[in-house]
N, C-alpha and C positions, 0 to 999 in steps of 0.2 A: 425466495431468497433474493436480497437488493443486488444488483447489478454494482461492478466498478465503474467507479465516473471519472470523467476529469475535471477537474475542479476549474471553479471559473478562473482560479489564479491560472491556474495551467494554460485554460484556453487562452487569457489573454495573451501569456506571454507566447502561446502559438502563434496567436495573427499578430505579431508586433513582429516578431522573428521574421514569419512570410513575406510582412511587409519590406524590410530590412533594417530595421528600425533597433533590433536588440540584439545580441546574439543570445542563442536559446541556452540555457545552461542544464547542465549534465542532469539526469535523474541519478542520483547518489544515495540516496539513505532506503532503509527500507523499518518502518516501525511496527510494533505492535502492541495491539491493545483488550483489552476486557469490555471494552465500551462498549459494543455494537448491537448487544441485544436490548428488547424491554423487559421488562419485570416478568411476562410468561417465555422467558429466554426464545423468543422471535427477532430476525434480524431486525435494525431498524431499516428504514426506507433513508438511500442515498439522495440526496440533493445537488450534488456539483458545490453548493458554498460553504461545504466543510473549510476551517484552514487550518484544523488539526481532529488528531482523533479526540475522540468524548474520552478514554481512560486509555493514553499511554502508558505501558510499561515497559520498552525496552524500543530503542532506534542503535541499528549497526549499518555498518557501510555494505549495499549490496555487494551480493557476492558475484555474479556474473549474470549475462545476458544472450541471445541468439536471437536469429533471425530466421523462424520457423516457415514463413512467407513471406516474399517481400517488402508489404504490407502490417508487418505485424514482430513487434520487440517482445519477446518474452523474458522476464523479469527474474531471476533465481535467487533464493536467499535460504539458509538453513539456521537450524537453529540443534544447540552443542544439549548434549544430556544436562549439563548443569545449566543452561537458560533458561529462564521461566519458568524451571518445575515446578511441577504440583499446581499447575494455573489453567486455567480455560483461558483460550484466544476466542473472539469473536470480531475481530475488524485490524485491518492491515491498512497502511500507507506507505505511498513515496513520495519523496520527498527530493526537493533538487537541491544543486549545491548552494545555495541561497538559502535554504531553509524554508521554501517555502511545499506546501502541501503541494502535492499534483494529480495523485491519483488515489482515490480512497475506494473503500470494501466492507462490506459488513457480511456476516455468515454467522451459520449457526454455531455453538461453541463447540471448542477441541480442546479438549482434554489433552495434556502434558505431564507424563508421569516421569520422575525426577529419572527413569535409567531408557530415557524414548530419543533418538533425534528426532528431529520434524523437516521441511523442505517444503517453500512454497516458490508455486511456480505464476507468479500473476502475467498479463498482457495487455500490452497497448495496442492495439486496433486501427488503424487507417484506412 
């Protein structure tokens, strides 16, 4: 299964932030997508120069965060019985108030039956 990455938009505007060069803007959105397998529904392999997913279907405004370790943003977003029924997810994004990509995922697919909620919990890492 591919690892979440940060994308190089993300990193740059890390080291620009650190530098003090930018202020860092919010991780805000949270996406989802059908993209992320190939054709023998296998994740695909992450690169960092995603700057969007491969098959968007639905971006909401995260829904809340925590601070599991110091060290470490954990990312919350759920998804309502009428979201995306009847869909397979296989790849997640965030995304900052800028719009631009920051953190991407691919996994194997999950099924979505129209009477299911879903809840993901992804993490940023330092």
């Amino acid at each position: 299964m591919a690892d979440a990455v940060i994308t190089q938009k993300g990193r740059e505007k890390l080291c620009k932030a650190h530098a003090g060069d930018i202020p860092l803007p919010k991780l805000k959105y949270i996406a989802y997508g059908d993209g992320g397998v190939d054709e023998n529904r296998i994740p695909l392999p992450t690169t960092g120069e995603e700057v969007s997913l491969r098959h968007e279907l639905l971006r909401i405004e995260l829904d809340e965060h925590n601070y599991p370790i110091p060290t470490t943003c954990q990312y919350e977003s759920g998804l309502s019985k009428a979201d995306l029924a009847n869909t397979y997810l296989s790849e997640l994004g965030i995304f900052d108030e800028e719009g631009d990509l920051i953190i991407y995922k691919t996994f194997l697919p999950k099924g979505k039956d129209d009477d299911m909620r879903f809840q993901f919990s992804l993490q940023e890492i330092f």
